[in-house]
C-alpha positions in Angstrom: -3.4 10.5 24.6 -4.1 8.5 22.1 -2.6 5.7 20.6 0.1 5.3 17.8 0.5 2.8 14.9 3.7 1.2 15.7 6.0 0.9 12.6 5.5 -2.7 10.7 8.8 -4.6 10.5 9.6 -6.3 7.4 10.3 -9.6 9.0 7.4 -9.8 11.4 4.9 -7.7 10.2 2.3 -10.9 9.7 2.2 -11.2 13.9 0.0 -8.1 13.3 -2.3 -9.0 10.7 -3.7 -12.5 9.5 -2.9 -13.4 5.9 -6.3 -13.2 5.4 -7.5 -10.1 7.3 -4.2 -8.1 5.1 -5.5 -9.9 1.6 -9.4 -8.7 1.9 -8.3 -4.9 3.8 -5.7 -4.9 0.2 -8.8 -6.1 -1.9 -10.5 -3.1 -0.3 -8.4 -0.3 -0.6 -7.4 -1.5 -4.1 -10.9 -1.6 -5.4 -11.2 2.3 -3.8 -8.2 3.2 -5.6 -9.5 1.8 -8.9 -12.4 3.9 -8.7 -10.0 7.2 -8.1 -8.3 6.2 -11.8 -8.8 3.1 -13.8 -5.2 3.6 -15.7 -3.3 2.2 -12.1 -2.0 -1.6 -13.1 -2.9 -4.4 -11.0 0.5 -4.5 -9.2 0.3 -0.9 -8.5 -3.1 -1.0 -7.0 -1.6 -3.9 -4.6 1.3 -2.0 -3.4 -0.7 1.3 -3.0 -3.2 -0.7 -1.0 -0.2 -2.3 1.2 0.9 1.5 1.8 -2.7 2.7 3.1 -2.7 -0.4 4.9 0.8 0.6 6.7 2.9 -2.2 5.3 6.8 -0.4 5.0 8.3 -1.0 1.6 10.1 -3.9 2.6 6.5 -5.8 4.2 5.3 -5.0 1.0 7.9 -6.6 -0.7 7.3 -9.8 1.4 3.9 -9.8 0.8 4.4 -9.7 -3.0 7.7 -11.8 -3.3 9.1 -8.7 -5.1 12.4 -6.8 -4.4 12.0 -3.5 -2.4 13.5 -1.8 -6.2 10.5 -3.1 -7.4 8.0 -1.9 -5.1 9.7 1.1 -5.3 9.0 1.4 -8.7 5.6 0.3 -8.7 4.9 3.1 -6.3 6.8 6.0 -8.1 5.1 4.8 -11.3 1.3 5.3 -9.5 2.1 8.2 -7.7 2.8 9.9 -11.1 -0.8 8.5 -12.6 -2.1 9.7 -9.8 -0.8 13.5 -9.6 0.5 12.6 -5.9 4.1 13.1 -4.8 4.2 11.7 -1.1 2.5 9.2 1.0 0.7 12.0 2.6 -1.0 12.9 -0.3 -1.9 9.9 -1.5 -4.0 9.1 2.0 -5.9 12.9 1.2 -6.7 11.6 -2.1 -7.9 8.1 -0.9 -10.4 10.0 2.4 -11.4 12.6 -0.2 
């Protein structure tokens, strides 16, 4: 069988990734996006990189010293640049 992500907790979810090892995976996923539509803003690139990277909204607001409204938002706003309407979706647009 194999094995299962474990849901990140908002209040510990830096036990499971280094600072560092979170900012470059982010750097990553956010230059990928980029290159699937250059309109994306800089903070929506950085919470749709937290998403692929498994962060809930609430780790992502942490990680950005946002509100979860705000991330929220931010995420809404890119998923409607990007023609996506789940988190699905968005992860078979990102592997396609």
């Amino acid at each position: 069988m194999g094995r299962r992500a474990t849901p990140l907790v908002a209040g510990n979810w830096k036990m499971f990734k280094g600072p560092s090892e979170t900012a470059s995976f982010c750097a990553a996923l956010a230059a990928r996006l980029h290159a699937l539509d250059g309109r994306l803003t800089r903070r929506e690139l950085d919470v749709l990189a937290r998403i692929l990277s498994g962060l809930t909204s609430e780790g992502i607001a942490l990680d950005l010293r946002v509100s979860v409204n705000t991330v929220l938002t931010y995420r809404k706003r890119a998923y409607g640049r990007l023609g996506v309407s789940s988190q699905a979706e968005l992860f078979a647009l990102c592997l396609a």
